[in-house]
MMTF fields as JSON, N, C-alpha, C and O atoms, coordinates in Angstrom:
{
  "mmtfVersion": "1.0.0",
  "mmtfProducer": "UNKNOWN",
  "numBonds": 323,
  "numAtoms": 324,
  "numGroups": 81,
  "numChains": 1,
  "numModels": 1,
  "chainsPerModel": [1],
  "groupsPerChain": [81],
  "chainIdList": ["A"],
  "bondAtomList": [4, 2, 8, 6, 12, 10, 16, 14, 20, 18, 24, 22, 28, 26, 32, 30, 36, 34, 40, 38, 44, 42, 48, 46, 52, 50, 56, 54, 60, 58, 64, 62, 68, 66, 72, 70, 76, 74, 80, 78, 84, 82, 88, 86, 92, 90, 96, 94, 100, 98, 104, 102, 108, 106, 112, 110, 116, 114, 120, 118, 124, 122, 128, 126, 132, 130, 136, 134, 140, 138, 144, 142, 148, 146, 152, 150, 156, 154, 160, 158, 164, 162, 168, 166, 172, 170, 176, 174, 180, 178, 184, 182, 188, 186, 192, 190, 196, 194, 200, 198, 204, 202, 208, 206, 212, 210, 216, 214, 220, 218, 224, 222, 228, 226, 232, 230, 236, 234, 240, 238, 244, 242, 248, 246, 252, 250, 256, 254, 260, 258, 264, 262, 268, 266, 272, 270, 276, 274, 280, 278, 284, 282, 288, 286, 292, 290, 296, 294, 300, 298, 304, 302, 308, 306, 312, 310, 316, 314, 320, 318],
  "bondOrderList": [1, 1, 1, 1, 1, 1, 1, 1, 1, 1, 1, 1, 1, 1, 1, 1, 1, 1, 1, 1, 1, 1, 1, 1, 1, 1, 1, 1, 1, 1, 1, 1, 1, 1, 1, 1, 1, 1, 1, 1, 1, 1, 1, 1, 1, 1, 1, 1, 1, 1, 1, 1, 1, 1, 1, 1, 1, 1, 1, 1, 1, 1, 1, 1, 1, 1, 1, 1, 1, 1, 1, 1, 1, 1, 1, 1, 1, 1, 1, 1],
  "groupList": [{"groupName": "UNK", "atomNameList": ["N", "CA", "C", "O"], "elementList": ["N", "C", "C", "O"], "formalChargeList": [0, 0, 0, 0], "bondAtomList": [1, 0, 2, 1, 3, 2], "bondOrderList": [1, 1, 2], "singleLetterCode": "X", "chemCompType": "L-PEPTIDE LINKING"}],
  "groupTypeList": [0, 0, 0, 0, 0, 0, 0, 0, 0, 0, 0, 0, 0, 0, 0, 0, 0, 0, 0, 0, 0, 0, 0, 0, 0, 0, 0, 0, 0, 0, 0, 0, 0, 0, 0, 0, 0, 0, 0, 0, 0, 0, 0, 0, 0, 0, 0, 0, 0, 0, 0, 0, 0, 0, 0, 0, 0, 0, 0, 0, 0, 0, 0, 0, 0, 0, 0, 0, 0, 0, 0, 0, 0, 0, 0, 0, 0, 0, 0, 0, 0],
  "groupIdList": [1, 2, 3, 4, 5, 6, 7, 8, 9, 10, 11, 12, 13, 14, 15, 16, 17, 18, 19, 20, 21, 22, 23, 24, 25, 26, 27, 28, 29, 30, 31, 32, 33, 34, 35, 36, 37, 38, 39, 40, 41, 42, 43, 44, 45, 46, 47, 48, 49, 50, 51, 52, 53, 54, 55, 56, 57, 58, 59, 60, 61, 62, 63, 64, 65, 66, 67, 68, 69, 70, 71, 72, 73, 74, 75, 76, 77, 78, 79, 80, 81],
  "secStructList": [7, 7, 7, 7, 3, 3, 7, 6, 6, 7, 7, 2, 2, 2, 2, 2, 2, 2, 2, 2, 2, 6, 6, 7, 7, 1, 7, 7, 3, 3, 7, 1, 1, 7, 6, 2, 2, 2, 2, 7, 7, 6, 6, 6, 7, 7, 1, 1, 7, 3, 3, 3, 3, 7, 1, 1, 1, 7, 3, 3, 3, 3, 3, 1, 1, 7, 7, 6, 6, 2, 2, 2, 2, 2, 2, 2, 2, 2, 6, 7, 7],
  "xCoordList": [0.839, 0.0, 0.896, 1.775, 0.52, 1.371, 0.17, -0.969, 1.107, 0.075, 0.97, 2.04, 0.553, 1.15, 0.881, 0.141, 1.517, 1.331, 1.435, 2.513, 0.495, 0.645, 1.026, 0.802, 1.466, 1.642, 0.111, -0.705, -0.168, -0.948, -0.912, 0.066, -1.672, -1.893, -2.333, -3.11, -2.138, -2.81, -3.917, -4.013, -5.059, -6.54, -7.0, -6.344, -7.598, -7.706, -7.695, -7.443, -8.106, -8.244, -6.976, -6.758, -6.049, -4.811, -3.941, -2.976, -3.962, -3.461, -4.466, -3.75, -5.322, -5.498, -5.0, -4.737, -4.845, -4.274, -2.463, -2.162, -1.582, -0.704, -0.579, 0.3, -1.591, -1.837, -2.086, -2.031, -2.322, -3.191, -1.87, -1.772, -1.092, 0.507, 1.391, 2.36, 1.364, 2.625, 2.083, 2.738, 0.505, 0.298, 0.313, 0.587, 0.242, 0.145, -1.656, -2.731, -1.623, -2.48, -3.37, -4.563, -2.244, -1.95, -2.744, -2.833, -3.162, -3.684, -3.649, -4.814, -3.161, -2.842, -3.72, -4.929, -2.8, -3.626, -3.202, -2.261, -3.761, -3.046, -2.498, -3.391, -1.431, -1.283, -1.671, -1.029, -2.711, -3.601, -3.071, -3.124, -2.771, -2.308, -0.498, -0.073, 0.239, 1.753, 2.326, 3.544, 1.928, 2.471, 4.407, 5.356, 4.487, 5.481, 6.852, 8.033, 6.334, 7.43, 8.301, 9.278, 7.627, 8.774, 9.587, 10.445, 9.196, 10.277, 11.272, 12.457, 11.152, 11.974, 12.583, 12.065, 14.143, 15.054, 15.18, 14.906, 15.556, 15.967, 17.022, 18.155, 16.877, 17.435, 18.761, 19.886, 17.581, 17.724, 17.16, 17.819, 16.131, 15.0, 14.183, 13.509, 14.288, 13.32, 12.107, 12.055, 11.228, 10.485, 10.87, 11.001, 11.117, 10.034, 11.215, 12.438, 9.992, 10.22, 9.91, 8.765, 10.762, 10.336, 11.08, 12.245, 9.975, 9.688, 9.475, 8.681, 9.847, 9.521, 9.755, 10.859, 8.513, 8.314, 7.657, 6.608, 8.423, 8.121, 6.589, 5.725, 6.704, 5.414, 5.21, 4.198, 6.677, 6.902, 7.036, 7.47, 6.629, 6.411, 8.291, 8.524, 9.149, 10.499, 10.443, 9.752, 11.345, 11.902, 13.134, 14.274, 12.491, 13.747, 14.357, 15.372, 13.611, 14.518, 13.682, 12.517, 15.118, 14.087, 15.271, 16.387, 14.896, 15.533, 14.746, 13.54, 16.046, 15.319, 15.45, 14.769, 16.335, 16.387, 15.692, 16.05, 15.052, 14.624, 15.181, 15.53, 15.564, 16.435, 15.263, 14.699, 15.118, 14.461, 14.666, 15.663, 13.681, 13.707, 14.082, 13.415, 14.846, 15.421, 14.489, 14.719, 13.266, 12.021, 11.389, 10.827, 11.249, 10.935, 11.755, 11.48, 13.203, 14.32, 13.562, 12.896, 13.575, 13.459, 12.086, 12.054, 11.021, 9.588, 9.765, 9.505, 10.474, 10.744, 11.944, 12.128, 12.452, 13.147, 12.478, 12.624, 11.673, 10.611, 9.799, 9.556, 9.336, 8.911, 9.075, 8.412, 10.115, 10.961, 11.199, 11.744, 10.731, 11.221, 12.795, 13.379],
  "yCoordList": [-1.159, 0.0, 1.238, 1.466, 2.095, 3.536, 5.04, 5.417, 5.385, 6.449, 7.851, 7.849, 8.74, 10.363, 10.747, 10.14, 11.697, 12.4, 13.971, 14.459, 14.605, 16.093, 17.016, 16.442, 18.115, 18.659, 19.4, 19.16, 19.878, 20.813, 21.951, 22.594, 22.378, 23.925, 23.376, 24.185, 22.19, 22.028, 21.118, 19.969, 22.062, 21.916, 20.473, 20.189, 19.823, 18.527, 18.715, 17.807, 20.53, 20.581, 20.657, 20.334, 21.225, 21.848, 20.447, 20.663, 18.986, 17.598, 16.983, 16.096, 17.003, 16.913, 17.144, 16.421, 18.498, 19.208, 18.421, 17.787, 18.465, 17.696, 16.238, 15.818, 15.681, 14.069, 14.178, 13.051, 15.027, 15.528, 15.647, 15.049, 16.211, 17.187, 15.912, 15.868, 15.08, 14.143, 12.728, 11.687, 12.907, 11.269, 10.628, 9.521, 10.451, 10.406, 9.178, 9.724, 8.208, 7.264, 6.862, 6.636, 6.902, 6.514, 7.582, 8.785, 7.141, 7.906, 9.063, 9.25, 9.826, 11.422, 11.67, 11.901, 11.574, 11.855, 13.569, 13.964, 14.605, 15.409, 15.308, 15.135, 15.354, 15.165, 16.659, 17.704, 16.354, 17.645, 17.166, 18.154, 16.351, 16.163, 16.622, 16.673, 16.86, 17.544, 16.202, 16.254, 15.132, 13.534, 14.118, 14.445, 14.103, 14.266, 14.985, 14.647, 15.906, 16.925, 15.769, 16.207, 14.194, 13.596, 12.954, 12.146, 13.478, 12.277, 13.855, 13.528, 14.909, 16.294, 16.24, 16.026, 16.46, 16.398, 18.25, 18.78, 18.872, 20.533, 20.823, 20.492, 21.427, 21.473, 20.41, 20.573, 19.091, 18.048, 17.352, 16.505, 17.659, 17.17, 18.243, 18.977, 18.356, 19.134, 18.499, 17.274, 19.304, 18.633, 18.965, 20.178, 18.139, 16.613, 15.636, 15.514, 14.957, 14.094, 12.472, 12.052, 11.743, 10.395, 9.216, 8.981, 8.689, 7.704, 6.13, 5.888, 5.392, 4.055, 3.04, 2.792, 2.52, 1.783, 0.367, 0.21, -0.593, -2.009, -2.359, -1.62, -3.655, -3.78, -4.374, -4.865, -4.052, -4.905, -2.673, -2.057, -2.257, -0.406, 0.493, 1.697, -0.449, 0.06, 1.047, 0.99, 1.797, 3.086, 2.301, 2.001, 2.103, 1.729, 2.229, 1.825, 3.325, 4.608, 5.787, 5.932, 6.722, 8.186, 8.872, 8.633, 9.801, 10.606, 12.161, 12.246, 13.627, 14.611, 15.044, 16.001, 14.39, 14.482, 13.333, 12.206, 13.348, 12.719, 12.2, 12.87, 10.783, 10.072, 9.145, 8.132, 9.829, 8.48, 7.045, 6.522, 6.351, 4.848, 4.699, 3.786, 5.019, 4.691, 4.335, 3.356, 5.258, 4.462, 3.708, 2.853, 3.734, 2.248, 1.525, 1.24, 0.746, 0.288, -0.139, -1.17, 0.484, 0.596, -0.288, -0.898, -0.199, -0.527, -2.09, -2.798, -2.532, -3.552, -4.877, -6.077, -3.989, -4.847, -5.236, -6.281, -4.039, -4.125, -5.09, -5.678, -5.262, -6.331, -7.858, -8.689, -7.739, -9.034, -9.261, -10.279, -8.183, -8.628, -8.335, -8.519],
  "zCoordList": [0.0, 0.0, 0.0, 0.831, -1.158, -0.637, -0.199, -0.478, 0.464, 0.763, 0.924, 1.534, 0.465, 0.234, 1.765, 2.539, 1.986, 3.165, 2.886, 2.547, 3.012, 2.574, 4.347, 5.413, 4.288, 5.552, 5.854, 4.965, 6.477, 6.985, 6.804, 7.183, 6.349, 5.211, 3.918, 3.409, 3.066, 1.941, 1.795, 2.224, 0.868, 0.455, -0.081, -1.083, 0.146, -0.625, -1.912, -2.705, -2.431, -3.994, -4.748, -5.916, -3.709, -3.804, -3.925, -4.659, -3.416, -3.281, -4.606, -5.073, -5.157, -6.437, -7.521, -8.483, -7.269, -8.793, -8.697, -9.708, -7.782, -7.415, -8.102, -8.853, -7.669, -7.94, -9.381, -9.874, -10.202, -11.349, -12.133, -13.204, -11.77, -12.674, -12.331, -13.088, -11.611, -11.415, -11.428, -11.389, -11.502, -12.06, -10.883, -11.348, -9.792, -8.877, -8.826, -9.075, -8.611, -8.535, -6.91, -6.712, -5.995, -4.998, -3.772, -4.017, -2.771, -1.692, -1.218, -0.867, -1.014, -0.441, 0.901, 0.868, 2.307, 2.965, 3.349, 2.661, 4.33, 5.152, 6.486, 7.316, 6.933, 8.472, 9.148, 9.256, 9.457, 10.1, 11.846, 12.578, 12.314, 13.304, 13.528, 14.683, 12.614, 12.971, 12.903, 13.074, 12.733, 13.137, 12.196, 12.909, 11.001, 10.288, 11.361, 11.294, 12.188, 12.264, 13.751, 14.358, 14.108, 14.568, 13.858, 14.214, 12.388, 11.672, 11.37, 11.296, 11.246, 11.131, 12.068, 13.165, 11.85, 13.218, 12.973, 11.897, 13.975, 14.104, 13.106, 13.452, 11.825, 10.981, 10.129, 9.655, 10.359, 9.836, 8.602, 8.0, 8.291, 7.454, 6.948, 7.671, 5.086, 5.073, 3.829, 3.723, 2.984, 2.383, 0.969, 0.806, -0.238, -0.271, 0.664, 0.599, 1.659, 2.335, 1.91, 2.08, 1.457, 1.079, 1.974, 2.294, 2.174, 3.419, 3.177, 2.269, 3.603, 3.179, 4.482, 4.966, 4.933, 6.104, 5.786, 5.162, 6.301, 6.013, 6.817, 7.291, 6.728, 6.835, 8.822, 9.321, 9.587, 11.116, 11.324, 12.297, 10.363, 11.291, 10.887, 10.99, 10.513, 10.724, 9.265, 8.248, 9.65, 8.385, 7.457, 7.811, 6.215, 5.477, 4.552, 3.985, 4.336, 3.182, 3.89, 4.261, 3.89, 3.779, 3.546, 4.007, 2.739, 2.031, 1.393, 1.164, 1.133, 1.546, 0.15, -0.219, -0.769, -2.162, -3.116, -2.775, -3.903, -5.049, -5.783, -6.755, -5.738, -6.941, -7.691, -7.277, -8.873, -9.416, -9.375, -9.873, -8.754, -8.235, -7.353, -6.866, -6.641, -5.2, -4.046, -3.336, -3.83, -3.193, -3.699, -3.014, -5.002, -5.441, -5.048, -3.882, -5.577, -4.87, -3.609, -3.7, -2.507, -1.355, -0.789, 0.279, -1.736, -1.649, -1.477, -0.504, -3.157, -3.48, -2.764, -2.971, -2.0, -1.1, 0.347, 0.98, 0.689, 1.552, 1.758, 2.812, 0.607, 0.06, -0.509, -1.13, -0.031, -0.475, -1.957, -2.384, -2.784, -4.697, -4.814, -5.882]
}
């Protein structure tokens, strides 16, 4: 299962048009609860934030730059492929 995580401040219309420009298939929730800012260390982490958590809860990629495939990579080992 993947699921987007948007921060707090953006519109569900505003995470559409998003999902809309990048093709984006996959869930989009908002963390209207702040949950994200324990994975932000104090000028440690900033956004786009990409995250990848197995399926026993553990963090197995995260990263603050964008490499194409690499969370895939990451998904797929997760996964045992």
């Amino acid at each position: 299962m993947f699921i987007g995580v948007a921060i707090p401040g953006e519109s569900p219309e505003q995470i559409e048009v998003f999902k809309q420009n990048y093709g984006i298939t996959f869930d989009q929730w908002i963390d209207n609860n702040y949950n994200y800012e324990k994975l932000i260390e104090p000028g440690g982490r900033s956004f786009p934030l990409e995250v990848v958590i197995d399926r026993d809860g553990f963090v197995t990629y995260l990263a603050n730059n964008y490499i194409p495939g690499e969370a895939l990579k990451a998904v797929e080992k997760a996964l045992g492929n």
